[in-house]
MILO-372378 format. One record per residue: residue number from 0; residue in one letter; x, z, y of N, C-alpha, C, CB in turn. Coordinates in steps of 0.001 Angstrom, whole numbers, plus 500000, padded with zeros to 6 digits. Atoms other than C-alpha are relative to their C-alpha. Glycine has a CB too. Example, Ala and Ser with C-alpha at 12.3 -4.5 7.8 and 13.67 -1.06 7.14 Angstrom:
<pts>
0	A	500890	500000	498810	512300	507800	495500	500900	500000	501200	499008	501246	500027
1	S	499180	499940	498810	513670	507140	498940	499230	500730	501090	500414	498585	500462
</pts>
This chain:
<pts>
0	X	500842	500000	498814	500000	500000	500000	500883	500000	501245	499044	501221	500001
1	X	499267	499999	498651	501596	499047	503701	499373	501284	500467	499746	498614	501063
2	X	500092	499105	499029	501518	501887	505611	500648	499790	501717	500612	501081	499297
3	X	499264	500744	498708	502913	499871	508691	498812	500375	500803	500429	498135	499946
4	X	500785	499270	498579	500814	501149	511905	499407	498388	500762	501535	501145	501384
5	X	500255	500915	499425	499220	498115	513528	501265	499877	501376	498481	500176	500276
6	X	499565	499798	498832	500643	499686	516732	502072	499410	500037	499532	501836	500249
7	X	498650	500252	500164	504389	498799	514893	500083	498239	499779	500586	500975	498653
8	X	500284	501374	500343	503171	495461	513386	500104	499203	501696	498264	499909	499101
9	X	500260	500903	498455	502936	494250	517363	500936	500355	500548	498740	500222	501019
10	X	498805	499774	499500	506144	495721	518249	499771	501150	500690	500559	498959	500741
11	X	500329	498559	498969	504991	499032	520116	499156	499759	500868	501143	500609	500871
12	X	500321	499806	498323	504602	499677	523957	500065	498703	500494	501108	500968	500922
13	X	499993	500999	499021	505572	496815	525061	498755	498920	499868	501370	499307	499899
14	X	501264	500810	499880	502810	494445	523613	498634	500573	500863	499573	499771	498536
15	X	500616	499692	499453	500389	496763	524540	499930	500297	501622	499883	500576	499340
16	X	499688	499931	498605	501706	497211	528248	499758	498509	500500	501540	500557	500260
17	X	500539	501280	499766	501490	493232	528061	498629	499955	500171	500314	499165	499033
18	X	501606	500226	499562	497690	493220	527294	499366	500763	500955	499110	500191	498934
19	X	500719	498930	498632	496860	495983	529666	499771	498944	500970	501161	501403	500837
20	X	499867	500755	498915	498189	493942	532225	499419	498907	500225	500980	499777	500155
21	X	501218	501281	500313	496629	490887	531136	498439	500324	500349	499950	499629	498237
22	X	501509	499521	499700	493338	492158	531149	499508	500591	501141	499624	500868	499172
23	X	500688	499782	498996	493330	493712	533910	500143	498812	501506	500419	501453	500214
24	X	499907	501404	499583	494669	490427	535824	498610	499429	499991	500950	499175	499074
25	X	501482	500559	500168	490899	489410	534364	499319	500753	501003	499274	500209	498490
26	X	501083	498777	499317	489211	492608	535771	500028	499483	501378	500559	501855	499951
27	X	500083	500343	498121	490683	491949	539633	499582	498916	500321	501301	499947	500862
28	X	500987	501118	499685	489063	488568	539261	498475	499725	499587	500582	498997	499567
29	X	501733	500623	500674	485460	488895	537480	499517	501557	501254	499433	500260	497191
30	X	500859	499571	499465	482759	489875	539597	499267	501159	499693	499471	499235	500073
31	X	500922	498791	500930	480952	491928	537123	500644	501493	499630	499676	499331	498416
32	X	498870	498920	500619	483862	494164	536157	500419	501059	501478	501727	498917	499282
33	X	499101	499343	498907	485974	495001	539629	499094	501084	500309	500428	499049	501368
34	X	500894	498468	499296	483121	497326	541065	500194	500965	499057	498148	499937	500233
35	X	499869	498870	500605	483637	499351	538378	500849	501225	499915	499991	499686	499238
36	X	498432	499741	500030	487158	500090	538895	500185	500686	501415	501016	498481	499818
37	X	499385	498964	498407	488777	502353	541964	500812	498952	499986	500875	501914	500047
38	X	499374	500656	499366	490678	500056	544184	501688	500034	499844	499491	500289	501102
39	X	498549	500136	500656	494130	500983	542841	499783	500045	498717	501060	501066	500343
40	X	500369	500202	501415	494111	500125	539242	501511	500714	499275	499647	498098	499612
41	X	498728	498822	500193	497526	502426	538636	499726	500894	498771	500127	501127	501405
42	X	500249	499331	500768	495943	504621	536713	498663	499562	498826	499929	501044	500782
43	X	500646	500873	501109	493134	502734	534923	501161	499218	498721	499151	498695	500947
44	X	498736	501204	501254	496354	500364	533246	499990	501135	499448	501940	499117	500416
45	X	499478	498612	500782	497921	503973	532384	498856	500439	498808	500152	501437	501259
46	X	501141	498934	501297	494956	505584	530346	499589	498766	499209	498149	501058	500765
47	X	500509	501168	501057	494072	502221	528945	501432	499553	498991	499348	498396	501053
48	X	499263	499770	500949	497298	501847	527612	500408	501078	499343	500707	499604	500226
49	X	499867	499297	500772	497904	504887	526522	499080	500250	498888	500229	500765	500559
50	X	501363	500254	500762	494345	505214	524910	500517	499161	498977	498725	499269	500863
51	X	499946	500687	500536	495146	501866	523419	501371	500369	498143	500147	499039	501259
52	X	499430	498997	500748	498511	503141	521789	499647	500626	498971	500185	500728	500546
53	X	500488	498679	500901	497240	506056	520574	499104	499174	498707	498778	501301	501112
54	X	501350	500434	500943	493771	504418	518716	501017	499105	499157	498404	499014	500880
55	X	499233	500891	501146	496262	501675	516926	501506	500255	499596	500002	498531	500462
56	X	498832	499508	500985	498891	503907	515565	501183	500598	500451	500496	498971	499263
57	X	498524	499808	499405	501368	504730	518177	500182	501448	500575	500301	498895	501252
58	X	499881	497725	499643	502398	508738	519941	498803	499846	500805	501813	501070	501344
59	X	501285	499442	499544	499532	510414	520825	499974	500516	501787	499727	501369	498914
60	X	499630	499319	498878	500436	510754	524118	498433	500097	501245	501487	499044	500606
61	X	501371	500071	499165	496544	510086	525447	499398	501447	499811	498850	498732	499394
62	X	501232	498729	499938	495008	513145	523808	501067	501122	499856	498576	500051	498517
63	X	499278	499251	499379	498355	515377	524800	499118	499945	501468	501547	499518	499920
64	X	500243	500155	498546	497067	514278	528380	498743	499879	500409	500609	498971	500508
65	X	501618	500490	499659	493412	513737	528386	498949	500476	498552	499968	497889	500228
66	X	501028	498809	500446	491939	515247	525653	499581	499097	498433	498320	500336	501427
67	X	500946	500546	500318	489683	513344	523356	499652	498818	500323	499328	500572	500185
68	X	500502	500948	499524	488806	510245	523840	498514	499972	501214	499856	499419	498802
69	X	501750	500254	499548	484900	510594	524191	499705	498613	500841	499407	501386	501173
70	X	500285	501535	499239	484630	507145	525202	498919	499753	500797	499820	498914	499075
71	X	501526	500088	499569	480814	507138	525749	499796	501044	501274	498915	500467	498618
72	X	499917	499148	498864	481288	509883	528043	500098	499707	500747	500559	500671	500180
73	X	499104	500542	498574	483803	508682	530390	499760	498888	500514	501400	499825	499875
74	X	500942	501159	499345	481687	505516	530519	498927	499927	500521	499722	499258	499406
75	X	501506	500022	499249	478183	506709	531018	499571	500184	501551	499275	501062	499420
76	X	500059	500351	498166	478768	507041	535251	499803	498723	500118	501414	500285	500983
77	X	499995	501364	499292	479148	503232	534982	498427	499437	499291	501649	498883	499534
78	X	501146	500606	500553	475899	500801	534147	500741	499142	499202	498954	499348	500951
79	X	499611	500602	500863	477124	498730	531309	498940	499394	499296	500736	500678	499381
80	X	501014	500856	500359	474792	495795	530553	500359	499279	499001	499578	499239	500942
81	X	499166	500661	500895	474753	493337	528215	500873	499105	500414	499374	499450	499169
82	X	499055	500515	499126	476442	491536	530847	501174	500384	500351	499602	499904	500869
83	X	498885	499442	499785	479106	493950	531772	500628	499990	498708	499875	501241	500611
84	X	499217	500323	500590	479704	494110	528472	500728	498589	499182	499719	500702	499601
85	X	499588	501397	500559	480460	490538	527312	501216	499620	501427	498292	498674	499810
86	X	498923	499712	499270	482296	490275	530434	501328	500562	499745	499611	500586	500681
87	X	498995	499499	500008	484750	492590	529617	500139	499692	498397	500026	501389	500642
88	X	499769	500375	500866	484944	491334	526102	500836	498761	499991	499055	500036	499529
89	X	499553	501074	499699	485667	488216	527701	501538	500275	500547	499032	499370	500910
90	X	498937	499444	499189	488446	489739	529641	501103	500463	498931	499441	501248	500969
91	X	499020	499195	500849	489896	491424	526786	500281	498978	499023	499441	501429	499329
92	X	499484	500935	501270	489884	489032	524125	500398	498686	500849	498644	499630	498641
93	X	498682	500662	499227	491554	486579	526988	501368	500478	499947	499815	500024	501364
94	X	498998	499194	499587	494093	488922	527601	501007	500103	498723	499400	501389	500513
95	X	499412	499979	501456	494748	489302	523386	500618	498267	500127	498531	500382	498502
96	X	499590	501140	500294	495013	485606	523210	501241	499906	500830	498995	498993	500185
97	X	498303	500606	499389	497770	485231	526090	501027	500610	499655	500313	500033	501501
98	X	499045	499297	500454	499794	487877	524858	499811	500144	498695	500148	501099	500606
99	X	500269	499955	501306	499112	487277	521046	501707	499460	499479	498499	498937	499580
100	X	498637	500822	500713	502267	485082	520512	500010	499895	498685	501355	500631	500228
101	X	500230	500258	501446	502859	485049	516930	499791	500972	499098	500937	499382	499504
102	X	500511	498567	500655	501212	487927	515778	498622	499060	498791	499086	501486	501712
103	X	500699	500512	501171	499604	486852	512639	498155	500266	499970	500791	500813	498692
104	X	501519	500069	499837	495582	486207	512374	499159	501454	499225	499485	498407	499191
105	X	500794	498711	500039	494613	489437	510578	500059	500830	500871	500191	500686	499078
106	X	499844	498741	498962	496309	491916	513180	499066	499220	501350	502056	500449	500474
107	X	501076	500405	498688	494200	489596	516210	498493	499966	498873	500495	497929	501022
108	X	501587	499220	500580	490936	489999	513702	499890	501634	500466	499923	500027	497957
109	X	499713	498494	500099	491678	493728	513763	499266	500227	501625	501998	500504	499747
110	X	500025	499012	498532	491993	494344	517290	498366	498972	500796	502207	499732	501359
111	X	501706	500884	499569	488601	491330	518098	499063	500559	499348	499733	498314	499559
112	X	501249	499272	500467	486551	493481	515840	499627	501227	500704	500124	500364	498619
113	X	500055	498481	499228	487323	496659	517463	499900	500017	501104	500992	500843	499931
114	X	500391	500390	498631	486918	495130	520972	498576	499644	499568	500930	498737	500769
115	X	501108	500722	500490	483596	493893	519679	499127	501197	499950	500207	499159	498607
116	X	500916	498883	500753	482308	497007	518160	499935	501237	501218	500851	500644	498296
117	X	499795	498965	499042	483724	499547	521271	499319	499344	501059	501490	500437	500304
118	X	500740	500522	498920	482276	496985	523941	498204	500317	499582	500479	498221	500156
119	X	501494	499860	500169	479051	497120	522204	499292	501367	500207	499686	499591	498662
120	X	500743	498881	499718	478609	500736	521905	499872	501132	500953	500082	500415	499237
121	X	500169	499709	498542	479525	501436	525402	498442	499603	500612	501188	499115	500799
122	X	501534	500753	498994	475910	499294	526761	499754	501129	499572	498787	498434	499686
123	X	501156	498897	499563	474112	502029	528411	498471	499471	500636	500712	500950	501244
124	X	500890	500194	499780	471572	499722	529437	499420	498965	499600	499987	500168	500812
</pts>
């Protein structure tokens, strides 16, 4: 049985510091998304990569610093439609593709299911 970490399979920090960035490159341009966001995005990248990290195998350094995820929590202030969320699905699974490079088609299944399944059960409305 591999016991290889997704989070190693992609090379660490650095991929994931790639897609952050990527994605949020999307965010400061879609309409639907930016309002959601505080005007310096500094700390949004930070907890999203770390978050990210953490959930696919890498140091726990999110719930040293923040606790818990509770995802649904820390989302329910925002309105999340079915619009907001396909939006940011859109955003994210852009963001996988430009920084995918040659990361083999199961590890981008992996991480498009789990963008799929976490966008969905964010809609609060």
């Amino acid at each position: 049985m591999d016991e290889t970490t997704v989070y190693e399979r992609v090379g660490g920090d650095e991929f994931f510091r790639q897609l952050v960035e990527a994605f949020y490159d999307r965010v400061e341009r879609d309409e639907i998304l930016r309002p959601m966001y505080p005007e310096d995005l500094t700390e949004s990248k930070r907890t999203l990569e770390l978050f990210l990290v953490q959930y696919w195998g890498g140091p726990r350094t999110y719930l040293d610093e923040r606790g818990h995820p509770r995802l649904r929590m820390r989302h329910a202030p925002f309105r999340i439609t079915k619009r907001a969320r396909d939006a940011w699905l859109m955003a994210m699974t852009g963001a996988l593709e430009e920084v995918a490079g040659s990361l083999d088609e199961e590890v981008l299944e992996e991480f498009r299911e789990y963008f799929s399944m976490a966008a969905t059960s964010l809609r609060n409305v």
